[in-house]
C-alpha positions in Angstrom: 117.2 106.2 80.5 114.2 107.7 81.1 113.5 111.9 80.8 110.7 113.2 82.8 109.2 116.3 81.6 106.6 117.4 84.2 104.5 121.0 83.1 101.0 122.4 83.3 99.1 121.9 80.4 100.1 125.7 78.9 102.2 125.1 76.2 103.9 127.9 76.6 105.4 126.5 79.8 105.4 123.0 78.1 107.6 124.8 75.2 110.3 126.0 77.6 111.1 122.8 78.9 111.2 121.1 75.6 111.5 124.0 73.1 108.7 125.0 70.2 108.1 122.4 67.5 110.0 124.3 64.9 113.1 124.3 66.9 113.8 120.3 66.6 112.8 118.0 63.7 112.0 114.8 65.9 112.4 114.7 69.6 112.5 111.3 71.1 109.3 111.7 73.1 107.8 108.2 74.0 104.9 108.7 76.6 103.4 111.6 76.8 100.8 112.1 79.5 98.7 115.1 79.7 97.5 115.8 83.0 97.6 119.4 83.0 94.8 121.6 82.1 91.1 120.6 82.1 89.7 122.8 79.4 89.0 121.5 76.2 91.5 123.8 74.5 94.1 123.3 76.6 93.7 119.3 76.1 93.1 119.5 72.4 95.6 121.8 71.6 97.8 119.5 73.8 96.8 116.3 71.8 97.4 118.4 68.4 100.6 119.5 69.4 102.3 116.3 71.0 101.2 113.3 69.3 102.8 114.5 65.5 106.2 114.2 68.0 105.2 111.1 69.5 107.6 108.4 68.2 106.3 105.4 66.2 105.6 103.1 69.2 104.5 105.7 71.8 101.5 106.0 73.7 99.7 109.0 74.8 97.6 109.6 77.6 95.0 112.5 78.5 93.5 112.3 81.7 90.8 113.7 83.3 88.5 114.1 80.0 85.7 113.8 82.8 85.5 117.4 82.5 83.7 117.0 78.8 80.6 116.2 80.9 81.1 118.4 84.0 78.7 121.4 84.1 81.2 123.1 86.2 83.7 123.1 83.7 81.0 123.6 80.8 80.9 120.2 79.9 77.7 118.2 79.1 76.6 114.8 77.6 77.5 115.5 73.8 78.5 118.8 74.3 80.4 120.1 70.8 83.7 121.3 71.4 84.2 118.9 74.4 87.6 117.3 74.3 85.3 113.5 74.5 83.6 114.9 71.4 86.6 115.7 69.5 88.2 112.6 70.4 85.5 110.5 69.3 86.5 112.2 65.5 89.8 110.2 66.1 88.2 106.8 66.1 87.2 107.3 62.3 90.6 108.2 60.9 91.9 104.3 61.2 89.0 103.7 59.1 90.3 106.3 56.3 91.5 103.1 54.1 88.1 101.5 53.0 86.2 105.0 51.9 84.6 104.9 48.2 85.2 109.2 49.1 88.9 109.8 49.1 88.3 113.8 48.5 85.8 114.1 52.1 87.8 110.8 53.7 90.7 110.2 53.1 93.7 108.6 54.6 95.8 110.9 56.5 99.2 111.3 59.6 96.5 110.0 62.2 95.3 106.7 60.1 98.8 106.5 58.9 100.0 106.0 62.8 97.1 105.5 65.1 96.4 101.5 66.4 94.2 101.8 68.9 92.0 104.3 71.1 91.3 103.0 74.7 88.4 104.8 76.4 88.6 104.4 80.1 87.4 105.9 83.5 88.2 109.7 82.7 91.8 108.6 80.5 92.1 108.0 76.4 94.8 105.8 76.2 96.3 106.5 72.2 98.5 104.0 70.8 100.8 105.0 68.1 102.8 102.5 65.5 103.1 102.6 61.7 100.1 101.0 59.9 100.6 100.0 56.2 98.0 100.7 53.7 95.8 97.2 54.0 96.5 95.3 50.8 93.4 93.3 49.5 93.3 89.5 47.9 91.6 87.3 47.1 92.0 83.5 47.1 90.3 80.2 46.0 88.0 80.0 42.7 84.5 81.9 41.7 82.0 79.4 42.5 79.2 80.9 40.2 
């Protein structure tokens, strides 16, 4: 059966509907959907605070990241501090597994459970399953 939790982006709101993090040890949330504030704190701090409670298969959505480029809400193209430029940092996490830098780059929660990042019309569509460490061989003979 499904559970709809519907709140403004404030967590503080959010938290009295489903209670502060430290009050549960794994809720069974499986879509999450942030369509609440449109300030890059709000939507970063959302993204920081929901997806560790995400379960394994669960997806996350954030809408409206538009407003990263919107002058009227102090966006711009490439703007630092946007939530678009902070969750263009997620794509390299996956990636964490192949660094020759383990102490600046290293496999983390995020490249532990992230699959996929889908960048669409003002939504980021995050897919979240377990990802094994990739395992290397090698096959056939040397041929030198």
């Amino acid at each position: 059966m499904w559970r709809v939790l519907s709140a403004d982006a404030v967590l503080e709101i959010i938290f009295r509907f489903i209670g502060r993090p430290r009050d549960y040890e794994s809720p069974h949330v499986d879509i999450v959907i942030d369509d609440g504030g449109h300030t890059f704190p709000q939507q970063i701090a959302s993204f920081e605070k929901f997806y560790p409670h995400l379960q394994p298969q669960g997806v996350y959505l954030c809408e409206d990241i538009h407003t990263s480029v919107a002058p009227h809400f102090e966006g711009g193209y490439r703007r630092p501090g946007t939530f678009l430029e902070y969750s263009k940092g997620l794509i390299r996490p996956p990636d964490a597994w192949y660094t020759f830098e383990p102490e600046r780059f290293a496999a983390d929660p995020l490249t532990r459970s992230t699959y996929a990042l889908h960048f669409y019309d003002s939504v980021l569509v995050i897919e979240k399953r377990p990802i094994p460490q990739p395992q290397q061989s090698l096959t056939g003979k040397p041929s030198f």
